[in-house]
Phi, psi and omega in degrees: 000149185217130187248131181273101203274141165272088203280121173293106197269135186304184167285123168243092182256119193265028183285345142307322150280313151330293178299327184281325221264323188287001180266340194247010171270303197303312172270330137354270186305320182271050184065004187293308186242137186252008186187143188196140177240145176225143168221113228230089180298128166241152179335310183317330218096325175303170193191133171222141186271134159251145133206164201199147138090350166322140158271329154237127185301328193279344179289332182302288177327312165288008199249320174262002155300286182323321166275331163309308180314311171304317181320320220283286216295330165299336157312326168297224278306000000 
């Protein structure tokens, strides 16, 4: 008997996503934001950043200090 390992590929639904990118389009056009980073996860695991329109690097830096630390504590849970 031989046995076959299968790699389970995770769920890729992308309506969740989909739905977060029109809510942050949606508050774009209405002036919300003046600035935006994305760190944008593929199925793979790869990972790549956008960003556009900071006026300062360093409030940028304290803005992704600050969402790693969210990242973090939501990860505990």
């Amino acid at each position: 008997m031989t046995l076959e390992i299968v790699k389970l590929e995770p769920k890729q639904d992308p309506r969740k996503v989909i739905e977060t990118l029109e809510e942050l389009v949606r508050r774009a056009k209405e002036g919300e934001f003046e600035a935006v980073v994305a760190v944008c996860m593929r199925p793979s695991g790869t990972f790549f950043t956008r960003s556009s329109g900071y006026p300062s690097s360093l409030e940028l830096i304290g803005a992704l200090f600050a969402a790693q630390n969210d990242l973090l504590k939501a990860s505990e849970k």
